[in-house]
C-alpha positions, -999 to +999 in steps of 0.1 A: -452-664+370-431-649+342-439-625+321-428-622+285-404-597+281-409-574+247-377-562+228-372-538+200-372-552+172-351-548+140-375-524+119-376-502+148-334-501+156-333-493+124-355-469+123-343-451+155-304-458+138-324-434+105-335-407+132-300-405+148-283-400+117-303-376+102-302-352+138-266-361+136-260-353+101-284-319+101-265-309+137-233-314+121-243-287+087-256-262+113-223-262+130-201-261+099-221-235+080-214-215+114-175-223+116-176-213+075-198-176+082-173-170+115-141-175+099-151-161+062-164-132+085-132-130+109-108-130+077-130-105+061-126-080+088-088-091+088-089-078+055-103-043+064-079-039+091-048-045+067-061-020+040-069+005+067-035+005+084-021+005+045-041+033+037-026+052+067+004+043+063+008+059+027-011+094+036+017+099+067+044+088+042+031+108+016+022+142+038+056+135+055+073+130+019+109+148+023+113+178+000+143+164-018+125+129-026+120+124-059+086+106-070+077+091-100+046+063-109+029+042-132+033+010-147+064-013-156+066-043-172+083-073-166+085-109-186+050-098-204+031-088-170+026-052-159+035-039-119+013-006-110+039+001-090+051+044-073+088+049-067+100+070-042+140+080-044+164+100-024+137+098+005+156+090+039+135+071+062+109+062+042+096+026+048+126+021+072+109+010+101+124-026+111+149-031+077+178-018+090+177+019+096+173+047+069+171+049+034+187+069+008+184+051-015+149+036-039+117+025-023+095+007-048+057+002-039+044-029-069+015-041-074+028-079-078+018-110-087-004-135-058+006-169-056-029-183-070-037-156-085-046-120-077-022-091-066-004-079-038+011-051-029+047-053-020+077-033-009+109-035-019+138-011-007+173-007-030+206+013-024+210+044-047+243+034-059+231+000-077+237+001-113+214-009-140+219-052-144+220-049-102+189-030-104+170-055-125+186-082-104+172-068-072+138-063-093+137-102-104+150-117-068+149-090-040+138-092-005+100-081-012+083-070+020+045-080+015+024-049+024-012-058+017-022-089+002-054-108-017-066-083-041-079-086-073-070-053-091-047-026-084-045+008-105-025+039-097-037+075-107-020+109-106-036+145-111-023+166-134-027+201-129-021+215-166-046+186-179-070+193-151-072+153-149-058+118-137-032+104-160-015+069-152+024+077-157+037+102-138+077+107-145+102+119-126+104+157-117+076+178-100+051+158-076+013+156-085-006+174-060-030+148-058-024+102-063-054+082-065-053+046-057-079+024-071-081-013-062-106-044-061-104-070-034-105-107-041-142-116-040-153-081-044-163-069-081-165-026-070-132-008-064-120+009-030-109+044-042-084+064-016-070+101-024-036+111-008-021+146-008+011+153-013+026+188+003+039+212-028+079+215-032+084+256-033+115+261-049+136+290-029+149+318-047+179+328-024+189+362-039+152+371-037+151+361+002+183+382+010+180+412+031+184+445+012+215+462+020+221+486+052+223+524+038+256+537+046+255+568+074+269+597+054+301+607+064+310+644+070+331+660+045+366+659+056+374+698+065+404+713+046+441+716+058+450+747+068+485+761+056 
């Protein structure tokens, strides 16, 4: 005797097809939303590591600064756009490390314009002996070395002592005591704010540091001839 076999029928495939897709598609979000939070997480930290090792990296250049380097900061502008940029000259083997030996010459930390928008700060060595139009070629189409990238803003401040505050040029001729670097990472609306010391330049007064002279022995007097 046979017995009528019962199949699914289409209402229920159908049905079961709905279920399927929806555990599919809801498996599928979890899983992408958790791919999205681990990488945004991982490039975030990536982030932190960069502007950590920058931030080290200027207060041993800066603490280490040579006592014949001449530093000057601020802003420059270029085609409408302005570069916080500091500029560091006649400072051998400053930023040397893996271009070619020591420098003599200029090493320019700018604040320069991200490809989609935002900032990064670069670094950019030139020889001393370039002349002006060489200069500003070097400026427009140098080898730029990028040093931290993806930020928003960048601002650099210098303490001056006869002011007893920050100003935001500081020319050429005695280092501030004190450079403040303020800047906003892309995504982030509050600024990071970092303090770097810079050692004081004495100037050495050589006559005042030379030894006072040896007295003399008195000699005895010379006795006279007799005749």
């Amino acid at each position: 005797m046979r017995k009528n076999a019962r199949a699914f029928t289409l209402f229920e495939m159908v049905v079961v097809i709905a279920i399927f897709v929806l555990l599919a598609g809801g498996i599928y979000a979890t899983v992408n939303a958790a791919v999205r939070a681990t990488a945004t997480l991982s490039e975030e930290n990536l982030q932190i590591q960069r502007l950590n090792a920058f931030v080290s990296l200027l207060r041993r250049t800066f603490h280490n600064l040579p006592a014949n380097a001449i530093f000057s900061g601020g802003v420059r502008s270029q085609d409408g756009d302005g570069f916080a940029e500091i500029v560091l000259r006649d400072a051998p083997g400053v930023f040397a490390w893996g271009l070619g030996g020591p420098s003599s010459g200029t090493a320019l930390l700018s604040a320069r314009p991200r490809l989609g928008g935002g900032r990064e700060i670069s670094l950019l060595l030139m020889p001393g002996s370039l002349g002006e139009m060489e200069r500003r070629e070097a400026l427009q189409d140098g080898k730029w070395l990028r040093l931290l990238p993806d930020l928003r803003e960048v601002q650099w401040r210098f303490y001056d002592e006869a002011q007893q505050d920050y100003v935001e040029e500081w020319p050429e001729g005695a280092r501030p005591p004190l450079v403040e670097l303020n800047l906003t990472l892309l995504g982030e609306e509050v600024p990071r704010k970092f303090v770097f010391w810079l050692p004081p330049v004495k100037e050495v007064d050589f006559a005042a540091e030379q030894p006072p002279a040896e007295p003399q022995e008195p000699q005895p007097p010379e006795e006279p001839e007799t005749p």
